[in-house]
C-alpha positions in Angstrom: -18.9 145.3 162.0 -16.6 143.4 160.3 -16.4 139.6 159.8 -13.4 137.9 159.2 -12.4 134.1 158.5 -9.4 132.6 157.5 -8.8 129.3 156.4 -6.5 127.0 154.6 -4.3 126.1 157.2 -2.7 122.3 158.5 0.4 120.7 158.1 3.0 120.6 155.5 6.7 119.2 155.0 9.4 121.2 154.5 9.9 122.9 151.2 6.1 122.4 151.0 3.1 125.2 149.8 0.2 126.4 151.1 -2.3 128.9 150.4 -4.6 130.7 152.9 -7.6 132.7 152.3 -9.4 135.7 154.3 -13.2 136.2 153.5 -14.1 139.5 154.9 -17.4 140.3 155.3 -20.0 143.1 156.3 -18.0 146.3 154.8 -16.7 147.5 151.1 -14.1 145.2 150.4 -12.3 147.4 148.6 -12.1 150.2 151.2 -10.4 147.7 153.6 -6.7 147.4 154.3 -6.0 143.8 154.4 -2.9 142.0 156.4 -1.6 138.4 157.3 -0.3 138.0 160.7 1.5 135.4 162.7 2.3 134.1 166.1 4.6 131.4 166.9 4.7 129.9 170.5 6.3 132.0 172.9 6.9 134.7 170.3 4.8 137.7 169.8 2.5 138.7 167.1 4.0 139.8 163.4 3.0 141.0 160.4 3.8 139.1 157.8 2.3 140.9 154.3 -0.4 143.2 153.8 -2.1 144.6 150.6 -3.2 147.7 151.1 -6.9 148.9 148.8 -4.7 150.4 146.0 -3.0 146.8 146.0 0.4 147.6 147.5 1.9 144.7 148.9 4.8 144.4 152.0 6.5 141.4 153.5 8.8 140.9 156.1 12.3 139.9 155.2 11.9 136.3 155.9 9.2 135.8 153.6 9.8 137.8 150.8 10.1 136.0 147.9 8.4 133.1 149.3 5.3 134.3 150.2 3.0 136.4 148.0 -0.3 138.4 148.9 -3.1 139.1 146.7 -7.0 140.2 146.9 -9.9 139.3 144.8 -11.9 142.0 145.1 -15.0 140.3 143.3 -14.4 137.7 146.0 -14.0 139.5 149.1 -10.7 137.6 149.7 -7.3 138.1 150.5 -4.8 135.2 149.9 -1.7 134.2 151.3 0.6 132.0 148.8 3.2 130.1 150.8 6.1 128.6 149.1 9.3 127.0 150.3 7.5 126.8 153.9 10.6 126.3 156.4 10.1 124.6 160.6 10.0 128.6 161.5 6.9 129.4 159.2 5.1 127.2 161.8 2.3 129.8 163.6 -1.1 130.4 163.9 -1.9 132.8 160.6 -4.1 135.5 161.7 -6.2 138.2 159.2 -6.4 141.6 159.8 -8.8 143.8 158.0 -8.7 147.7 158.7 -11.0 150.4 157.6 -8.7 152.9 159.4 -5.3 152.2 161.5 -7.6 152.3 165.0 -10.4 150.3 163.5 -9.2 147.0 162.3 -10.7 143.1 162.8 -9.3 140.4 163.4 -10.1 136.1 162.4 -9.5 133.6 165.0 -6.5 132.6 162.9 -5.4 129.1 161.0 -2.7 126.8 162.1 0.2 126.2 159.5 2.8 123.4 161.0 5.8 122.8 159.2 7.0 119.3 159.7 9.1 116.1 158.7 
């Protein structure tokens, strides 16, 4: 069993930054796949980045070159850097660790609002 928490989350203007963390616990670290997800209202879930235990990194179009993933090992953590936050970042921010593609766990996800 895995644990996951995120964290980092609340409100930010425009052009703003934010980072959110993932603590996963209760499995090698290292052997996880880790991924940021988000769901707007009314929209269905996405992936946003994910870092995979060799430390490949993908984003989504929107966010690339905005937002940047990395892991601390040592930490247990996986970040999510958010720069340049636009209204449509606005979501909850879910993390996904996965020890295989069928057996993956989930946080109860951190609000980011992007707002004037």
């Amino acid at each position: 069993q895995v644990q996951v928490v995120e964290s980092g989350g609340g409100l930010v203007q425009p052009g703003g930054s934010l980072r959110l963390s993932c603590v996963a616990s209760g499995s090698d670290f290292t052997m996880l796949d880790m991924a940021w997800y988000r769901q707007a209202p009314g929209k269905q879930r996405e992936r946003v980045a994910s870092i995979g235990t060799s430390g490949y990194k993908t984003y989504i179009a929107p966010v690339k070159d905005r937002f940047t993933i990395s892991r601390d090992n040592a930490k247990n953590t996986v970040y999510l850097q958010m720069n340049s936050l636009k209204f449509e970042d606005t979501a909850v921010y879910y993390c996904k660790a996965a020890i295989t593609p069928t057996n993956v766990y989930w946080g109860q996800g951190t609000q980011v609002t992007v707002s004037s």
